[in-house]
TORSEPA-453515 format. One line per field, with one value per residue (C-alpha): x, y, z; residue in one letter. Coordinates in steps of 0.02 Angstrom, whole numbers, plus 50000, padded with zeros to 5 digits. Example, Ala and Ser with C-alpha at 12.3 -4.5 7.8 and 13.67 -1.06 7.14 Angstrom:
<pts>
x: [50615 / 50684]
y: [49775 / 49947]
z: [50390 / 50357]
type: [A / S]
</pts>
This chain:
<pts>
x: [47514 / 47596 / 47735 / 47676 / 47502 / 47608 / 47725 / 47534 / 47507 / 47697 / 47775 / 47915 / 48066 / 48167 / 48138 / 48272 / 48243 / 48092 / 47943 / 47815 / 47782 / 47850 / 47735 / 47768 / 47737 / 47793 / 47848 / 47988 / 48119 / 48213 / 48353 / 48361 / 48166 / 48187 / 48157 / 48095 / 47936 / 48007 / 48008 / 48125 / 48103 / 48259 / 48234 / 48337 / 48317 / 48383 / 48509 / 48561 / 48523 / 48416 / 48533 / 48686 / 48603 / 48531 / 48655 / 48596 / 48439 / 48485 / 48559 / 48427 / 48329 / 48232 / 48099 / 48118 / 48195 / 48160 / 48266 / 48289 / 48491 / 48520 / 48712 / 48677 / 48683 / 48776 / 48708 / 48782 / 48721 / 48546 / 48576 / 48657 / 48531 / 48373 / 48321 / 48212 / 48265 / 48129 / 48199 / 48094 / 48086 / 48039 / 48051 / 47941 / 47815 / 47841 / 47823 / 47639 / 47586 / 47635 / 47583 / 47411 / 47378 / 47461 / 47347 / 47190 / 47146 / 47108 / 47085 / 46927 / 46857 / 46855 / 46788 / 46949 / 46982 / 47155 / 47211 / 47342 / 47414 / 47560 / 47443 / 47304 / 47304 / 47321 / 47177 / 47069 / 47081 / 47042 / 46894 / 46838 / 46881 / 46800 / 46649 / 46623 / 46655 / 46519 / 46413 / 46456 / 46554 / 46743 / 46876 / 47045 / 47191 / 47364 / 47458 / 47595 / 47550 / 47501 / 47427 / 47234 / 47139 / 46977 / 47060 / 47198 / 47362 / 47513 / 47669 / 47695 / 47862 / 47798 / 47656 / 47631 / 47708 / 47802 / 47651 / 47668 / 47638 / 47473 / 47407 / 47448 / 47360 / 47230 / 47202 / 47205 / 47065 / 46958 / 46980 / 46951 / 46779 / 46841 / 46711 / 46814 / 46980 / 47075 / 47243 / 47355 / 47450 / 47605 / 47702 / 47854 / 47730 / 47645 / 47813 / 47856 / 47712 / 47669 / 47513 / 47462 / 47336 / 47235 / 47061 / 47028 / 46814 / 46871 / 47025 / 47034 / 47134 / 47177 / 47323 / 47474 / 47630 / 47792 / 47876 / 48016 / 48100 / 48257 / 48182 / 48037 / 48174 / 48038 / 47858 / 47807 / 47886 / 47795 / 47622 / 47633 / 47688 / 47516 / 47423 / 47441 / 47331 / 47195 / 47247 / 47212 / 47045 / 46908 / 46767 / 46657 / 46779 / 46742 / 46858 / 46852 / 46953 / 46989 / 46930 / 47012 / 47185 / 47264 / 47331 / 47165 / 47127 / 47280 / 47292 / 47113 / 47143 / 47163 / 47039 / 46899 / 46818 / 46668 / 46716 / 46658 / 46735 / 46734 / 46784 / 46740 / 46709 / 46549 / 46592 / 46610 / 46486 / 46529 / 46539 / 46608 / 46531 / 46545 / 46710 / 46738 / 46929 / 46990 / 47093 / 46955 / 46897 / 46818 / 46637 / 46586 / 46446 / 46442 / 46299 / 46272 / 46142 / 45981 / 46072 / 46173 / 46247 / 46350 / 46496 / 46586 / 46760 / 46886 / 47011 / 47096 / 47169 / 47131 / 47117 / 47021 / 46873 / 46960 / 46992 / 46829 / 46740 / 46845 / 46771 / 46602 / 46597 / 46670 / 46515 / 46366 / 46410 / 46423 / 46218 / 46268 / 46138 / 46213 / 46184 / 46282 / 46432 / 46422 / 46427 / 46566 / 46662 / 46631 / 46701 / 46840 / 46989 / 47141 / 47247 / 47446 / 47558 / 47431 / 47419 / 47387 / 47353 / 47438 / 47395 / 47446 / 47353 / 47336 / 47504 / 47480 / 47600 / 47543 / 47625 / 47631 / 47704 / 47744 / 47899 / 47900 / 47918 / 47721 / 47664 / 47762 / 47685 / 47502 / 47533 / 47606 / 47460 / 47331 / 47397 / 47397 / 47216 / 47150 / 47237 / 47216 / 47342 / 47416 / 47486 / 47645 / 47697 / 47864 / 47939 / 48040 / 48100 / 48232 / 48249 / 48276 / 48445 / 48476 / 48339 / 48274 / 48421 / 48349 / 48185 / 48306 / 48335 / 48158 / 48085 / 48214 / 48128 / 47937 / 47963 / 48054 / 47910 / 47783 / 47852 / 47895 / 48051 / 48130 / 48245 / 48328 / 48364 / 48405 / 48269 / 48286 / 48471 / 48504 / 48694 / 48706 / 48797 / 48654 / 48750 / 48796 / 48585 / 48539 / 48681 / 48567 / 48423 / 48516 / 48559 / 48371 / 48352 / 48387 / 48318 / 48420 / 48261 / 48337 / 48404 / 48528 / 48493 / 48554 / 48472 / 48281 / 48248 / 48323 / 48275 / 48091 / 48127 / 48189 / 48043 / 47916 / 48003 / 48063 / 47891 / 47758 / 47612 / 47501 / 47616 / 47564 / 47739 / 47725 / 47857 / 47876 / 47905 / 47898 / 47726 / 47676 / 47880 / 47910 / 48088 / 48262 / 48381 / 48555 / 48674 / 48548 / 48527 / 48325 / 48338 / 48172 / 48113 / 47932 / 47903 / 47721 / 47782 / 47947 / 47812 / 47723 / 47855 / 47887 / 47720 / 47726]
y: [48708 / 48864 / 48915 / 49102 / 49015 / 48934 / 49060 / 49157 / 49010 / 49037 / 49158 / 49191 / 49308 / 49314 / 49264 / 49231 / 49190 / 49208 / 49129 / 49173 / 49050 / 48908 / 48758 / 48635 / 48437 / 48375 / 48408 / 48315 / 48347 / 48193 / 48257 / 48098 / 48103 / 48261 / 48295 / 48446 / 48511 / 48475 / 48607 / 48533 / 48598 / 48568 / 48518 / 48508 / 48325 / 48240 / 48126 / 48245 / 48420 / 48432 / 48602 / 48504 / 48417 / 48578 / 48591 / 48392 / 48438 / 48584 / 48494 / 48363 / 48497 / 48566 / 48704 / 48775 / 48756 / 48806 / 48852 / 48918 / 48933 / 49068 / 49031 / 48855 / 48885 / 48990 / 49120 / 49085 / 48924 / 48982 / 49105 / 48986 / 48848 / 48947 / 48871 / 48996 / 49012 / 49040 / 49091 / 49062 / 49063 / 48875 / 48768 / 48622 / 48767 / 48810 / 48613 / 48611 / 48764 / 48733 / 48539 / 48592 / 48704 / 48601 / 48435 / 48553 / 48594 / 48386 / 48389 / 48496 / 48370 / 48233 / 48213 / 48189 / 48111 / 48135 / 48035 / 48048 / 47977 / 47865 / 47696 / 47663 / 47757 / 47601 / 47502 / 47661 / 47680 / 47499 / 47511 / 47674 / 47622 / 47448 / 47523 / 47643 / 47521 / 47423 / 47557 / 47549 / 47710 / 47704 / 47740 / 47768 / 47766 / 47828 / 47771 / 47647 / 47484 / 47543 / 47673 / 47621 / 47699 / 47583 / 47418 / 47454 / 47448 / 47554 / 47525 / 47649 / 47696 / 47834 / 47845 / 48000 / 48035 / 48217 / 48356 / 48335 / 48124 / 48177 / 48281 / 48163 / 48034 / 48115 / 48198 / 47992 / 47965 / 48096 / 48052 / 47867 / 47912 / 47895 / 47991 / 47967 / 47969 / 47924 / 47969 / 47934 / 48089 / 48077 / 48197 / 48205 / 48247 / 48383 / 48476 / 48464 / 48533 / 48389 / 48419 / 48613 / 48667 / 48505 / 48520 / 48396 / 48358 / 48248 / 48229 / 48093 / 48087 / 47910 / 47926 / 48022 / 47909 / 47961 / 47920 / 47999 / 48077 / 48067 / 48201 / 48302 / 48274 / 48314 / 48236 / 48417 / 48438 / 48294 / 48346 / 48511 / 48443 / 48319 / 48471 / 48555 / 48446 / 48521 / 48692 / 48719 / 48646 / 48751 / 48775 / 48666 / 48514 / 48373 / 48331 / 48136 / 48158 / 47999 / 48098 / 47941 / 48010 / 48115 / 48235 / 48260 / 48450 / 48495 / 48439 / 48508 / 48658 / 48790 / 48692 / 48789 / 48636 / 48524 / 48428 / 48256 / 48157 / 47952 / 47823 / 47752 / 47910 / 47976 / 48141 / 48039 / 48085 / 47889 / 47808 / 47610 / 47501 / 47322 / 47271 / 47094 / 47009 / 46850 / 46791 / 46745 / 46934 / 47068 / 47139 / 47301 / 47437 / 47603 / 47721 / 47872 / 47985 / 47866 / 47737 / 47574 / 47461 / 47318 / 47303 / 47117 / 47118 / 46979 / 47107 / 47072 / 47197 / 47326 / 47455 / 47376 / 47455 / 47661 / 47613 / 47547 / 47684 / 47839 / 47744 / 47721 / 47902 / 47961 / 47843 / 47887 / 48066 / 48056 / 47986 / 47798 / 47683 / 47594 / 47438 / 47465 / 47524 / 47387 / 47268 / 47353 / 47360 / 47176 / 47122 / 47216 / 47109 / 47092 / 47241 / 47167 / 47153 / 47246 / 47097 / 46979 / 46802 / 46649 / 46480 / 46300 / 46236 / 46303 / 46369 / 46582 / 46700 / 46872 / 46980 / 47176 / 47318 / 47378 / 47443 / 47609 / 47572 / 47616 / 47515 / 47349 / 47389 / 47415 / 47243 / 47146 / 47203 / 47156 / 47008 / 46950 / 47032 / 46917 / 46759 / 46630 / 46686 / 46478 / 46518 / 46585 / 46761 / 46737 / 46882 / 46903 / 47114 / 47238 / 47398 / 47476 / 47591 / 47754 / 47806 / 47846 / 47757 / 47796 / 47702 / 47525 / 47520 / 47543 / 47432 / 47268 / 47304 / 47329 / 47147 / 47093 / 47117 / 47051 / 46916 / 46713 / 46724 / 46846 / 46829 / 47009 / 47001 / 47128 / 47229 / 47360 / 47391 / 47515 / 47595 / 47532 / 47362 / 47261 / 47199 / 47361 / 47390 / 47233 / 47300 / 47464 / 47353 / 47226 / 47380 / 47383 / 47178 / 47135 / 46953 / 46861 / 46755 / 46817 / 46745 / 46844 / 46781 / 46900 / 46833 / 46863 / 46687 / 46593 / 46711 / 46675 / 46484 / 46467 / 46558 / 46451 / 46280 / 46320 / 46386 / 46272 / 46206 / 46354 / 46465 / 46662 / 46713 / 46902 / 46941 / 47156 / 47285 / 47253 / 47222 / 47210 / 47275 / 47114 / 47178 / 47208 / 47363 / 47329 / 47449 / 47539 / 47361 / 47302 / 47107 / 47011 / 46954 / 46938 / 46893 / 46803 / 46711 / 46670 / 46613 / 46519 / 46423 / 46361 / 46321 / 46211]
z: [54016 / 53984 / 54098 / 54139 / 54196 / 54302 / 54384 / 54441 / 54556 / 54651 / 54731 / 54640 / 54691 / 54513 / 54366 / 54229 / 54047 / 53942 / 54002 / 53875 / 53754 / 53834 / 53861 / 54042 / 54002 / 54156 / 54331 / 54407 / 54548 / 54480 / 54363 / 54273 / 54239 / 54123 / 53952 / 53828 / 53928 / 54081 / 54236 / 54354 / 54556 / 54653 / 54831 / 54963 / 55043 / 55192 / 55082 / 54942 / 54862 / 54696 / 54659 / 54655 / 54497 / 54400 / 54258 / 54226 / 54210 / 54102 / 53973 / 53958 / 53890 / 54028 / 53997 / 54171 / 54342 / 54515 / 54621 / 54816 / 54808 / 54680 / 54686 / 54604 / 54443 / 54338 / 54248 / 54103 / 54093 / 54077 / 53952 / 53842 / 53857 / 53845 / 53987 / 54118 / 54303 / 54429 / 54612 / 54759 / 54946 / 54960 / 54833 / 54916 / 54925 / 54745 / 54713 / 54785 / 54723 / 54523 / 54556 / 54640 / 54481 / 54324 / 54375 / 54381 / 54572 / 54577 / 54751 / 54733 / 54613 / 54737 / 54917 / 55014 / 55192 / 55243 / 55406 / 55544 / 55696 / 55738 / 55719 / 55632 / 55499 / 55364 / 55452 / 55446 / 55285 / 55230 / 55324 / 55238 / 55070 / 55083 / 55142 / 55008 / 54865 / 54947 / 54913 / 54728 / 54761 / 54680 / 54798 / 54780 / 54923 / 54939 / 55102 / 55145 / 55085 / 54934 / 54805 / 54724 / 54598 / 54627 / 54586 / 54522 / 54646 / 54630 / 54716 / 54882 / 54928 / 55060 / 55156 / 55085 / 54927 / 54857 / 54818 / 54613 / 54629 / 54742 / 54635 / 54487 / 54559 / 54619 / 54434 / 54400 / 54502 / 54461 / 54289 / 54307 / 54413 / 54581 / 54684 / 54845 / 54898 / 55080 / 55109 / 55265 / 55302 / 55374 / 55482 / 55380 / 55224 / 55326 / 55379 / 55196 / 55121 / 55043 / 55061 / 55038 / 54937 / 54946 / 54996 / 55140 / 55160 / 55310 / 55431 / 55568 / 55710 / 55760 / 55910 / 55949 / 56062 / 56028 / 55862 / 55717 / 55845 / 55751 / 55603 / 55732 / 55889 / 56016 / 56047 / 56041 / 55869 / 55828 / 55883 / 55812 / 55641 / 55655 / 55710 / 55545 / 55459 / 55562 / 55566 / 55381 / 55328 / 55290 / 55407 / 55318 / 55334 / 55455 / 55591 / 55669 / 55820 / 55952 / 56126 / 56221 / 56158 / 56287 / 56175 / 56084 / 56131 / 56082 / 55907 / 55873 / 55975 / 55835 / 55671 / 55621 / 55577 / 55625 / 55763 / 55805 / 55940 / 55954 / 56100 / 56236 / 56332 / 56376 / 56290 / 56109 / 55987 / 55901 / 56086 / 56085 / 56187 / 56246 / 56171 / 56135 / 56110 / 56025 / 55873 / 55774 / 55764 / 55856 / 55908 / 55982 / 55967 / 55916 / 55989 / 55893 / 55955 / 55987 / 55873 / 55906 / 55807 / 55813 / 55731 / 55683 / 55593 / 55574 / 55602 / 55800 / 55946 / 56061 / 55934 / 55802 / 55872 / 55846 / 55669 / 55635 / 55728 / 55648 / 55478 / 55524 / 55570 / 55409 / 55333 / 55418 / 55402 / 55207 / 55219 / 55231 / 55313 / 55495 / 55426 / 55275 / 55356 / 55452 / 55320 / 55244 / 55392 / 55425 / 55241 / 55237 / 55227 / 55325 / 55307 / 55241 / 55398 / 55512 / 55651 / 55541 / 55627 / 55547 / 55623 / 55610 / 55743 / 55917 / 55869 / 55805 / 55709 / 55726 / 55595 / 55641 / 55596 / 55765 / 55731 / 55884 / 56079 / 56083 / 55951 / 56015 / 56191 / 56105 / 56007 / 56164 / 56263 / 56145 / 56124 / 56324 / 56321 / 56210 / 56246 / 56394 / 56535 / 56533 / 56350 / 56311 / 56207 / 56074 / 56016 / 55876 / 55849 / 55783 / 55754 / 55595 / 55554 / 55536 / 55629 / 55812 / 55908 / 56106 / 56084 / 56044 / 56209 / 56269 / 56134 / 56220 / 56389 / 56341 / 56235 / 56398 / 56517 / 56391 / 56326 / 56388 / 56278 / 56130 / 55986 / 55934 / 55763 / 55603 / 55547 / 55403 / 55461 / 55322 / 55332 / 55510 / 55572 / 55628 / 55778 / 55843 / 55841 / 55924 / 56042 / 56081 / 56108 / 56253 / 56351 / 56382 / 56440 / 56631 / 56636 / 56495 / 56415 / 56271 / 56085 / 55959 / 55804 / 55683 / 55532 / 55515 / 55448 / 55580 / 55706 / 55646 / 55609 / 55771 / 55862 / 55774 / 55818 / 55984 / 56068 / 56126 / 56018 / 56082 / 56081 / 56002 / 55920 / 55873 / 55735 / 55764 / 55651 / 55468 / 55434 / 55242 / 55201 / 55075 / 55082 / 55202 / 55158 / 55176 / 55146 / 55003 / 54946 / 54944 / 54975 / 54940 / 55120 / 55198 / 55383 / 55327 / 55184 / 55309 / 55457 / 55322 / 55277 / 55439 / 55496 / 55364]
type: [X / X / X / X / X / X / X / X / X / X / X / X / X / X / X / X / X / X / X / X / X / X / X / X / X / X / X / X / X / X / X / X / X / X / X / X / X / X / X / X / X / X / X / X / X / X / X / X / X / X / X / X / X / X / X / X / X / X / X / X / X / X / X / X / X / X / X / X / X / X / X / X / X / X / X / X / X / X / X / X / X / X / X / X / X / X / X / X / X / X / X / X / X / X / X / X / X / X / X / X / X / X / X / X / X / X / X / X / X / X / X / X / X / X / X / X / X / X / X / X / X / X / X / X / X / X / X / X / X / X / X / X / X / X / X / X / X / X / X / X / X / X / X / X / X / X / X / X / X / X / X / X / X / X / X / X / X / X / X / X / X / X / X / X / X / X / X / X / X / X / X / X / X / X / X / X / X / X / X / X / X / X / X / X / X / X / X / X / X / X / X / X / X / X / X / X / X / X / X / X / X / X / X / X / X / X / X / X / X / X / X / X / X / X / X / X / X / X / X / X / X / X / X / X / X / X / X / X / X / X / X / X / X / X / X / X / X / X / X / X / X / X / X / X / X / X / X / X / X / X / X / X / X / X / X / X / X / X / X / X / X / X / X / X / X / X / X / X / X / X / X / X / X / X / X / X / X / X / X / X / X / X / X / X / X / X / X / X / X / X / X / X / X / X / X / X / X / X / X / X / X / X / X / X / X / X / X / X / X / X / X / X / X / X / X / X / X / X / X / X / X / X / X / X / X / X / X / X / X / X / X / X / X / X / X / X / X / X / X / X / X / X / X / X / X / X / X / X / X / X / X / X / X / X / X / X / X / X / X / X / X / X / X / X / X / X / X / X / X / X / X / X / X / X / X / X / X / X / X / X / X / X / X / X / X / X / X / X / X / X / X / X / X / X / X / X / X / X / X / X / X / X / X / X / X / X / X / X / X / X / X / X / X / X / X / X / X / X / X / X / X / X / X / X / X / X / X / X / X / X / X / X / X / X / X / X / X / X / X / X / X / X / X / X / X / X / X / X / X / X / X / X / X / X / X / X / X / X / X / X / X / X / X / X / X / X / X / X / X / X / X / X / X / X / X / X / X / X / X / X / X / X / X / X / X / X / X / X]
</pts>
């Protein structure tokens, strides 16, 4: 694409260097990713600064770089290289806008449901995806176990990735016939403008509890970043908004959209009804106007049924038959890590990703809802490093009051000393039916052999993560394929 078609999409305060004639292959903010074609944008990220790495990306040739720190570069150095400097306010802005228009506007090509909340948003869109493809519609998915176009699987290393990998993929899916796609949107990605420009058909609103504290610092920081998503749809999208949330007016309280509400209130449009529990699955109804229909999914916990309902939703309103969401929501498969049951015997492993002081309360409290009050809860929990140090605390004492008997261990410790974590998380623990076990593998080894032969052993917070970062290192570990192990 030529660059000058590209500089109408941003807004641009100086340009230096010859634009005209010069044809863009590539975007990248990676320096080391350039080449001849390439327009790099510098960003300004959390762990480094993509200015400090513009004369790199110079001399590997590149066509083009944007910039937000005029002072970066010399001018000298772009005179001599040939190379065009484009100034602008915001370069993540700038990263959106030339991504959303190089990749060809993919996001109007595509019907796309974008979801958000602190939980849910993975299970939700399983559920929508599954059901779709049963209806011999191809669906792709970008969220945080992983990246599909159809069938295909691509690695995920955010939930939601950098604007110019959205709109590639995207572009991917479109081109591969993908009439749908369902993205979780995350709150970091909507700060960042990950997101802009892309034309959401449907956004969902799963749940708000508090969460990321350590990059939004406030709950309302948090909500307002979550509340963008439905500030900027058009006025023919579709919102799918949980009315049993507290916080649901607020985050809807400025979208021009079409509003539908779900849960077990009477004001729900998609109203649940007659919940059923256990570890084999659960069953429910969902009444929509004169219609009810019951819903079966081998899927467990207390908010199974918001997940599936916030799908169904999405479904019937796209001209899907009851009965065939139903059926689709029914064969979906476990989601990776999202409490998924393991069993030798009476014996259960429930692996979650509950990794935030709500989401270990929401998984302790499904579990003792669904479970005979005789048997006895295991828990086996860290906290990861370098991030949101005053839930630890909270997290030891919610495990605490839920749980027979709990084994702190490391999570994803990052830069951090693990002990000096598991530390943070005793100050919250007053009745010492505790274990430190450092290491995850014993922690978990011991858990399993130590509890009783009905015991339900919930290991917390890494989900489908099939790794453990230490010290910037990723180290091959899986808390299933651990449990497994010892099961057996």
């Amino acid at each position: 694409m030529q660059l000058t078609e590209l500089l109408n999409s941003v807004r641009v305060i100086q340009v230096t260097g010859k634009p005209e004639g010069k044809v863009i292959e590539n975007i990248t903010i990676n320096s080391r990713e350039v080449k001849q074609g390439s327009i790099f944008i510098a960003l300004k990220g959390f762990k480094t600064d993509g200015h400090k790495y513009l004369i790199d990306a110079v001399n590997s040739g590149a066509s083009a770089v944007v910039i937000e720190d005029d002072s970066a570069i010399p001018g000298k150095v772009i005179e001599q290289s040939g190379c065009t400097k484009i100034l602008v306010e915001n370069s993540r802005k700038a990263l959106a806008d030339i991504s959303h228009i190089f990749y060809g506007k993919p996001s109007e090509k595509i019907k796309l449901i974008g979801i958000t909340g602190t939980k849910g948003k993975s299970t939700t869109a399983f559920f929508v995806k599954n059901v779709f493809e049963k209806r011999g519609k191809k669906t792709g998915l970008i969220g945080t176990i992983a990246n599909y176009i159809g069938d295909e699987v691509i690695e995920s290393k955010l939930t939601t990735p950098e604007a110019h990998h959205i709109n590639e993929m995207l572009s991917r899916m479109v081109s591969a016939g993908c009439e749908y796609c369902v993205m979780e949107v995350s709150s970091h990605a909507l700060v960042l403008d990950r997101v802009k420009n892309l034309d959401f058909n449907y956004v969902v609103f799963t749940n708000i509890t508090s969460d990321h504290l350590d990059f939004h610092e406030t709950f309302n920081e948090y909500l307002n970043a979550k509340k963008i998503l439905f500030d900027n749809i058009r006025a023919s999208s579709i919102v799918i908004c949980n009315a049993d949330d507290p916080n649901w007016q607020r985050i809807i309280a400025d979208s021009e959209g079409i509003i539908y509400l779900f849960g077990f209130t009477d004001i729900a449009d998609f109203k649940l009804l007659d919940a059923d529990y256990n570890l084999d699955g659960t069953h429910f109804k969902i009444k929509y106007h004169n219609n009810t229909t019951l819903i079966e999914t081998k899927l467990i916990g207390k908010f199974t049924p918001y997940n599936a309902v916030a799908a169904y939703a999405v479904a019937l309103l796209e001209g899907n038959e009851p009965a065939d969401i139903a059926e689709g929501i029914k064969t979906t498969p476990q989601v990776p890590g999202r409490f998924e049951v393991i069993s030798r015997g009476n014996k259960k492993v429930i692996v979650d990703y509950s990794h935030t002081s709500d989401s270990l309360e929401q998984a302790l409290t499904s579990i003792k809802h669904i479970i005979d009050k005789g048997r006895s809860i295991h828990t086996v929990f860290g906290c990861g490093g370098d991030r949101d140090k005053p839930k630890r605390p909270v997290m030891g004492e919610i495990a605490e009051r839920y749980s027979n008997k709990i084994y702190i261990t490391s999570d994803n410790p990052r830069s951090e000393d693990p002990f000096k974590i598991i530390e943070n998380i005793t100050k919250g623990l007053k009745l010492h039916k505790h274990k430190i076990i450092e290491n995850r593998d014993e922690a978990i080894k011991t858990a399993i052999e130590e509890s009783e032969s009905d015991a339900v052993i919930l290991i917390a917070g890494k989900g489908h993560e099939n790794y453990q970062e230490i010290n910037g290192v990723r180290n091959f570990f899986s808390d299933k394929e651990t449990a497994e192990k010892y099961l057996n």
